[in-house]
Backbone as a ProteinNet text record, in pm:
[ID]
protein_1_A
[PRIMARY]
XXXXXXXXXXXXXXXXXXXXXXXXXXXXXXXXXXXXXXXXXXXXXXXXXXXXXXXXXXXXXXXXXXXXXXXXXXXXXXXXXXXXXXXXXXXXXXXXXXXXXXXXXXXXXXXXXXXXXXXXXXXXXXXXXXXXXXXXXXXXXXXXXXXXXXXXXXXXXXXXXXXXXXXX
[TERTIARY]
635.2	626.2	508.1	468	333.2	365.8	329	387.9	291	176.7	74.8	130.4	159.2	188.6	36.4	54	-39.2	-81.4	-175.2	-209.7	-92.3	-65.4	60.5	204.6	191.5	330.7	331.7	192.4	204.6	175.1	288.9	297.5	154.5	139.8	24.9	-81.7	-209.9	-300.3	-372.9	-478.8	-574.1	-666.6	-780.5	-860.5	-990.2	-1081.7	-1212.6	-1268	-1287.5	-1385.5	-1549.2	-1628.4	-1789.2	-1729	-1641.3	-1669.7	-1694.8	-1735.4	-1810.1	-1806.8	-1795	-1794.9	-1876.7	-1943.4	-2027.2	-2100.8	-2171.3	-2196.4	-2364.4	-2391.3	-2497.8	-2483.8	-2575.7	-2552.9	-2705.3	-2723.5	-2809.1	-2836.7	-2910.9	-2843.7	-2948.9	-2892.4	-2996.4	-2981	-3027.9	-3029.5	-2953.8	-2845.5	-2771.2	-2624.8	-2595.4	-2532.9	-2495.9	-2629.4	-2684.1	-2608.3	-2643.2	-2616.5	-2453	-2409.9	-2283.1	-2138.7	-2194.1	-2178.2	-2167.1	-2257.9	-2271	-2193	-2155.9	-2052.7	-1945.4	-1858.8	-1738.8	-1719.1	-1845.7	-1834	-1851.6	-1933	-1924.3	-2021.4	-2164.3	-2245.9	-2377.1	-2422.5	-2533.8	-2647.8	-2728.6	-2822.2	-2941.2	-3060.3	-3163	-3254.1	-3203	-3231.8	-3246.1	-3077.3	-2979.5	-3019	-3041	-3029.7	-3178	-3254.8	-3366.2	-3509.6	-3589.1	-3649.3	-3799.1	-3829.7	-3944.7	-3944.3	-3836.9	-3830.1	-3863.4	-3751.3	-3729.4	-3877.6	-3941	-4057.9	-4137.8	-4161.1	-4228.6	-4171.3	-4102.5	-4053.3	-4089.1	-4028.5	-4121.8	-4000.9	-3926.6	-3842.2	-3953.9	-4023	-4065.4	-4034.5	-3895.5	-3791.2	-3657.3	-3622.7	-3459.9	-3401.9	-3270.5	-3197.2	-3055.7	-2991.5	-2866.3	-2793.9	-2672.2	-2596.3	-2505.8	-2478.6	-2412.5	-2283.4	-2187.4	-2134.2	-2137.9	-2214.9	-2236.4	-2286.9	-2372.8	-2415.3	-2253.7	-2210.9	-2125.5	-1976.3	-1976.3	-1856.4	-1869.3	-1979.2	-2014.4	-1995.5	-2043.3	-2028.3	-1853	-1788	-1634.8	-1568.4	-1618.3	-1574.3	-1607.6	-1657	-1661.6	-1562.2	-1494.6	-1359.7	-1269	-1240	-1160.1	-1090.9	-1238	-1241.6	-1176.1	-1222.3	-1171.7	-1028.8	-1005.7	-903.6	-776	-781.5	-681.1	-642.5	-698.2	-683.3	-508.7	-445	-274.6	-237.7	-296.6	-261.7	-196	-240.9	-206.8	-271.7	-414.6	-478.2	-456	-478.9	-513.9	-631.9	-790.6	-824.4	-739	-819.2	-775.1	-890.3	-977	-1113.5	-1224.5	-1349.4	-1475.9	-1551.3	-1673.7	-1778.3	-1923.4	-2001.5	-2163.8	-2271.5	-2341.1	-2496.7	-2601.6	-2661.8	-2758.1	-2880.4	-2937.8	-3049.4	-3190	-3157.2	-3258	-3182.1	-3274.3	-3232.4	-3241.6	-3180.4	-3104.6	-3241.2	-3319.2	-3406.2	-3356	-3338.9	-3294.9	-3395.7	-3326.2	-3385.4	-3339.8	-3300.8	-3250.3	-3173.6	-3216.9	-3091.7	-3073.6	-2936.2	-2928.5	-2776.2	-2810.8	-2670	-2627.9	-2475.8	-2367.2	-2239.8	-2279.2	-2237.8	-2161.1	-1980	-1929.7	-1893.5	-1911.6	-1876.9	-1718.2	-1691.2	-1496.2	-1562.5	-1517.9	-1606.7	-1492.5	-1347.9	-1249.9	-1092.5	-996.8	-851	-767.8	-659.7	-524.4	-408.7	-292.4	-160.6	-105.5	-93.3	-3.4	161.1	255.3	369.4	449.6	314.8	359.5	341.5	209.7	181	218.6	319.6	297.8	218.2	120.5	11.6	-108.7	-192.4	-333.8	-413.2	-514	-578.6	-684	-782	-949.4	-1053.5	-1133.5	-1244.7	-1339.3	-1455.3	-1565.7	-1671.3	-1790.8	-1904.3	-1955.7	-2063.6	-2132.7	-2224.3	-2282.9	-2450.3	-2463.6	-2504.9	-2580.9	-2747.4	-2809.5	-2977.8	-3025	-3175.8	-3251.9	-3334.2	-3255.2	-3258.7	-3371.4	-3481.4	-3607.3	-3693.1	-3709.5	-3723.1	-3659.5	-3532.5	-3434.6	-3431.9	-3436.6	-3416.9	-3286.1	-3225.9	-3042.7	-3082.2	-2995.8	-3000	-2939.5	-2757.2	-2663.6	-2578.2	-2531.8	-2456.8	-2311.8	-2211.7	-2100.1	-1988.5	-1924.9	-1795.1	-1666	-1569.2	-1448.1	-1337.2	-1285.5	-1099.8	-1002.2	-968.6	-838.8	-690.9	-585.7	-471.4	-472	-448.9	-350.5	-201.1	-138	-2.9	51.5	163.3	226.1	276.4	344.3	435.5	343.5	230.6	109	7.3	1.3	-64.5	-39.2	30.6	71.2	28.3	-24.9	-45.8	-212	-280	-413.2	-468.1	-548.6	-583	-733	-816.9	-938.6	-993.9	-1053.3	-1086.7	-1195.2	-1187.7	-1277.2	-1185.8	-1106.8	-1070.3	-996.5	-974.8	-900.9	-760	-679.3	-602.4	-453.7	-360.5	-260.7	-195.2	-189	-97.3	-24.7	111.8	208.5	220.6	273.2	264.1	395.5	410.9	535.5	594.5
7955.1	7922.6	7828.4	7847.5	7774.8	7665.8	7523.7	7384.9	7323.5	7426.6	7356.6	7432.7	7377.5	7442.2	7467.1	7585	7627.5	7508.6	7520.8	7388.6	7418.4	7518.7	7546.3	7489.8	7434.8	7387.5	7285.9	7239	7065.6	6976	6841.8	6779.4	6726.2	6674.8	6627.6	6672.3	6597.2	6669.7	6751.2	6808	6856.1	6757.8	6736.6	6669.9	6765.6	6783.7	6927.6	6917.1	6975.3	7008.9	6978.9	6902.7	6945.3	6793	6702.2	6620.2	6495.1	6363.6	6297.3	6146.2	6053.3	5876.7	5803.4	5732.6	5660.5	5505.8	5427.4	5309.4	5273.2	5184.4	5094.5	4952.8	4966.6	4789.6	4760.6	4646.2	4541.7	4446.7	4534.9	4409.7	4286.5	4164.6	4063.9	3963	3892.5	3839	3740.2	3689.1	3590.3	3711.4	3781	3903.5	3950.7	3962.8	4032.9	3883.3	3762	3679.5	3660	3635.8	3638.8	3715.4	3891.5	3991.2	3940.4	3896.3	3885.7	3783.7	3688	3561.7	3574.5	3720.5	3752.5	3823.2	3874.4	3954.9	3918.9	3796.2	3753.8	3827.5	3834.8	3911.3	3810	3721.1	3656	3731	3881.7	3898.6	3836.7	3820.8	3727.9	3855.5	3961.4	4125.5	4075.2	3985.6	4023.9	3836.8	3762.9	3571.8	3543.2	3533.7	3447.1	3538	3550	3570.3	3593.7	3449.9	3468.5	3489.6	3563.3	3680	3788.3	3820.5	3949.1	3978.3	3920.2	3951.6	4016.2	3980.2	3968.4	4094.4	4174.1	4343.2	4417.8	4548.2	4692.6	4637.6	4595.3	4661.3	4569.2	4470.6	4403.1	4286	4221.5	4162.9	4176.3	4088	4120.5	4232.5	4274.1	4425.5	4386.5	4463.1	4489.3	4499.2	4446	4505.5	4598.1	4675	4793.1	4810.2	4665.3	4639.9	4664.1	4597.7	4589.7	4692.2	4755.6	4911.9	5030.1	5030.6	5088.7	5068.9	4941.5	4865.3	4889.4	4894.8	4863.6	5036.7	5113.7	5266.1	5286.2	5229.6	5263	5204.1	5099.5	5014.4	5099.3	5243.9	5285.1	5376	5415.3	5513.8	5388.3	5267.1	5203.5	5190.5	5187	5148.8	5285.9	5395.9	5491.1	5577.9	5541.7	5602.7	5523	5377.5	5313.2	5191.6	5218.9	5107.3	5020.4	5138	5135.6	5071.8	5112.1	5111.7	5215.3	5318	5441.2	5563.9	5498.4	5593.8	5499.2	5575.2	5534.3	5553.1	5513.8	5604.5	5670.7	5773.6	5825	5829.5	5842.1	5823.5	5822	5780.2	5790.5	5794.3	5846.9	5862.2	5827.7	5777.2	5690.4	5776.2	5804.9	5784.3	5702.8	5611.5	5528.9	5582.8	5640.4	5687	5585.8	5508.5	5400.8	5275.9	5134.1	5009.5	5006.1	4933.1	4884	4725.7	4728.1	4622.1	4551.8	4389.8	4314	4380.3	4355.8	4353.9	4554.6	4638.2	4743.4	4791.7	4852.9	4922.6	5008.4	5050.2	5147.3	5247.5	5345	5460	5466.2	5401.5	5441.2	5575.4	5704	5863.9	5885.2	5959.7	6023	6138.9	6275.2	6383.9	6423.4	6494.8	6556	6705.7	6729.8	6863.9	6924.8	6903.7	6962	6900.4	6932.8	6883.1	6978.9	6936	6983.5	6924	6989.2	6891.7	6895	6758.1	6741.1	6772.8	6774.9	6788.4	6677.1	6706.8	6565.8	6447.8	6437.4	6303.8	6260.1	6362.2	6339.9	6261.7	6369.2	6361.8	6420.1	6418.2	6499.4	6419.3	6536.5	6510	6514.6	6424.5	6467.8	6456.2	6552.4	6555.5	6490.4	6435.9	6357.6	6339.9	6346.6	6347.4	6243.8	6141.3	5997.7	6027.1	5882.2	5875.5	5760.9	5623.8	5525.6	5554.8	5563.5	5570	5510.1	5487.6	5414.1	5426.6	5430.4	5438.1	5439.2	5373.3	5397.2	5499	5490.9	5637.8	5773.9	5786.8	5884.5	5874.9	5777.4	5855.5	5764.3	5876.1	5866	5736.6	5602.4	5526.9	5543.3	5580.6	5614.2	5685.1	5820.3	5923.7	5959.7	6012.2	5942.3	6075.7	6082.7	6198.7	6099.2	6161.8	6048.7	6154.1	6105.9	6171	6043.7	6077.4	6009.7	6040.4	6029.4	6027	5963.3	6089.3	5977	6009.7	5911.8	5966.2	6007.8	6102.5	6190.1	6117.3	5995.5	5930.5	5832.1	5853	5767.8	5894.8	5978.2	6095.7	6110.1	6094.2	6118.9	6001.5	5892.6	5753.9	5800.9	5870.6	5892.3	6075.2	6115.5	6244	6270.2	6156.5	6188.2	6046.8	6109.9	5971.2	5871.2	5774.6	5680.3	5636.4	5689.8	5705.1	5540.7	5485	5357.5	5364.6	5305.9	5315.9	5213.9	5274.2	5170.5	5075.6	4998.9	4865	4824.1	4873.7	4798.5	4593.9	4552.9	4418.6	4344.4	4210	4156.2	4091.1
-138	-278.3	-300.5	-407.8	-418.1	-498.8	-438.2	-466.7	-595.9	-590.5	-738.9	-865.4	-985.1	-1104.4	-1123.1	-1223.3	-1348.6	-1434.3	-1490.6	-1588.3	-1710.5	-1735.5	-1801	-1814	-1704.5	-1608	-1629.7	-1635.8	-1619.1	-1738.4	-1712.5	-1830.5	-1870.5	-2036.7	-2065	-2100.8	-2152	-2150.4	-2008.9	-2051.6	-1911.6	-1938.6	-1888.2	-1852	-1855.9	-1969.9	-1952.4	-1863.6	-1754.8	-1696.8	-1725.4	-1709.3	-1763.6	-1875.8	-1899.3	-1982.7	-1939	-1971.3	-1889.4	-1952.5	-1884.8	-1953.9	-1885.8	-1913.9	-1899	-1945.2	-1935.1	-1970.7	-1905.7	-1962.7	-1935	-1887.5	-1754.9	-1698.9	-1666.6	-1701.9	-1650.5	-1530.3	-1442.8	-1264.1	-1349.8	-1320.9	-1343.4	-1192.5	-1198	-1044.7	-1066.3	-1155.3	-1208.5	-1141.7	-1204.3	-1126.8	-1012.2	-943.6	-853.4	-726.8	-778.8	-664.9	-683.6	-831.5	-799.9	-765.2	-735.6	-693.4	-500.1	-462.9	-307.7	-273.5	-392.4	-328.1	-345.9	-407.1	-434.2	-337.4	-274.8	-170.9	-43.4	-9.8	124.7	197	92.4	127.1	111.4	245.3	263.5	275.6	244.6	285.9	190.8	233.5	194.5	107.4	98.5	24.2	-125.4	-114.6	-245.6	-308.4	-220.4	-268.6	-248.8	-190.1	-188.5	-244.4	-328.9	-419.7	-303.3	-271.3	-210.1	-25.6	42.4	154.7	66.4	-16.1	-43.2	-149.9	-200.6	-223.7	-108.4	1.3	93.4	193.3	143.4	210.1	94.6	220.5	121.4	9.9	-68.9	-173.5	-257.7	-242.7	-353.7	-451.9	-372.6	-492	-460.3	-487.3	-514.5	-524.3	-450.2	-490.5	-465.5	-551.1	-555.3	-410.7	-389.4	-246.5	-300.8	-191.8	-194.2	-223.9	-239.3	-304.8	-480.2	-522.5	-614	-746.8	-623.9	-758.4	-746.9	-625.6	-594.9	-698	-696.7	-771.8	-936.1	-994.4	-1106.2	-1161.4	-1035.7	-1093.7	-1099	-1044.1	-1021.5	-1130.5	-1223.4	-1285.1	-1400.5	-1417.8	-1573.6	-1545.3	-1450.9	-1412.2	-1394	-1396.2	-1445.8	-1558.2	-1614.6	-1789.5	-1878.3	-1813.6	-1887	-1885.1	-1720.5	-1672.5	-1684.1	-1681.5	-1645.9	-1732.3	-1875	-1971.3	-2000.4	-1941.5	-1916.7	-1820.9	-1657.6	-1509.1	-1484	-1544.9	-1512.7	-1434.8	-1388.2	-1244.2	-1134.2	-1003.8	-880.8	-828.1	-781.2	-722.5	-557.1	-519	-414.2	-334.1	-355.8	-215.5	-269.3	-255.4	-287.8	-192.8	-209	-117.5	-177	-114.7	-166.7	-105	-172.8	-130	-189.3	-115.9	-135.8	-159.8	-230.8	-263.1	-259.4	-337.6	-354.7	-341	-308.4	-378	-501.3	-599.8	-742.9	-737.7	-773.4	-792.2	-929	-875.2	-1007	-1140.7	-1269.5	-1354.5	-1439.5	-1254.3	-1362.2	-1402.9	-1592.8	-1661.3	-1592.5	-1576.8	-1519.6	-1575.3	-1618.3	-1684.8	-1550.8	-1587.6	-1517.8	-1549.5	-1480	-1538.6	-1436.7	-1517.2	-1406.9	-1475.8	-1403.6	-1468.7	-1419	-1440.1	-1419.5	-1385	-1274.9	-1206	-1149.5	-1197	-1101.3	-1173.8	-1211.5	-1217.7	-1168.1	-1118.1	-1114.3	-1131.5	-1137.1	-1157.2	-1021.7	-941.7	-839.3	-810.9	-838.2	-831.5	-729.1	-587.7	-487.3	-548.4	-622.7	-647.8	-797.2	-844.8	-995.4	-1107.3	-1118.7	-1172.4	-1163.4	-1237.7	-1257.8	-1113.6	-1084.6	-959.1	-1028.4	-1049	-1146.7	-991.8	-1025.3	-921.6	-987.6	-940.1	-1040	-953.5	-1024	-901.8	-1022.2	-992.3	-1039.5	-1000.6	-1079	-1066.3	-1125.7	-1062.2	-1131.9	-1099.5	-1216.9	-1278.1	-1352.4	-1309.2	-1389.6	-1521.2	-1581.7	-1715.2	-1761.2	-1689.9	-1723.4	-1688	-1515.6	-1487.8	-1466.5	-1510.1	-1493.8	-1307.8	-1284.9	-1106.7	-1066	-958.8	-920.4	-812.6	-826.8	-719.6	-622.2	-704.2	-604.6	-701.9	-571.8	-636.3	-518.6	-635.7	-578.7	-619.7	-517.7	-539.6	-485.3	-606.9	-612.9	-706.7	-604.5	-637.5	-709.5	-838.7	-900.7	-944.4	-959.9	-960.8	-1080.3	-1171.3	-1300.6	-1369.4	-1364.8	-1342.8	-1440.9	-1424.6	-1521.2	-1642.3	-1595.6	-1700	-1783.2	-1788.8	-1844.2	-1950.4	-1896.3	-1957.2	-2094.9	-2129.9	-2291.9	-2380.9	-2316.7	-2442	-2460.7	-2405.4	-2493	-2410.9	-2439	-2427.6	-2370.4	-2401.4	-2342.4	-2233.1	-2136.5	-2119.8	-2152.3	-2180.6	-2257.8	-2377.8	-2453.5	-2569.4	-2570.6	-2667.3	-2681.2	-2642.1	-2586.1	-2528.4	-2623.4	-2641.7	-2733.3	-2628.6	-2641.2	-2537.7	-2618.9	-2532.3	-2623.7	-2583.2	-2697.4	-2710.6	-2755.1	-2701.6	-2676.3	-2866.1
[MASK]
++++++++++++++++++++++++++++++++++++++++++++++++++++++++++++++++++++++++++++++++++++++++++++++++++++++++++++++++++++++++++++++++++++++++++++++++++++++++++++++++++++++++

């Protein structure tokens, strides 16, 4: 017997395929350093101005923490305004360093759903991309699996959308 329902089957909305949320961030080196001290991340890449001048990057850059975190944090925002996703795994590629100072579109597309039955709840596939907004080029691009749960699905329909919280 086949343990996946039909999208038919399953409670809630679906989730479109091809639809997509996103945001804009600013690394500034005010950021950028206090990103590495939440993280326990001393490199002289990410804190001291005049080393990191003095390598090929030119300057200050983002840690990998940090561009990484900031792309996950717009599938927070959209998915879980309730506490109603999990992620389930992600994967990085580092394309470039994140040099202080860039804007950069933070994009995740929905390239995949199903309804779990084990995990009750929608399974969203999503492939990312934080870019530089200035030159359109990918810094870091990112495939990531989420879980959002059944008994949460019904308080909004898209993701991004404002979310109702109930209140005491």
């Amino acid at each position: 017997m086949n343990e996946t329902a039909s999208p038919r089957q399953s409670p809630g909305p679906q989730f479109d395929v091809g639809s997509s949320v996103s945001r804009a961030y600013q690394f500034t080196r005010e950021n950028i350093a206090e990103y590495c001290r939440i993280a326990g991340d001393p490199n002289p890449l990410h804190l001291d101005h005049a080393y990191a001048s003095s390598t090929k990057f030119g300057g200050i850059i983002a840690c990998a923490a940090h561009s990484t975190g900031v792309l996950v944090s717009v599938l927070a925002d959209a998915f879980s305004r309730n506490g109603e996703s999990v992620g389930l795994g992600f994967s990085f590629t580092l394309r470039r360093a994140v040099p202080e100072g860039c804007q950069a579109d933070l994009v995740w597309t929905i390239v995949g759903q199903e309804w779990s039955p084990k995990l009750k709840g929608h399974v969203i596939e999503l492939r990312g991309e934080l870019r530089d907004s200035v030159s359109g080029l990918a810094m870091v691009q990112a495939d990531g699996r989420l879980l959002v749960l059944a008994d949460a699905v019904g308080r909004k329909t898209t993701p991004g959308e404002p979310a109702e919280r109930s209140g005491a």
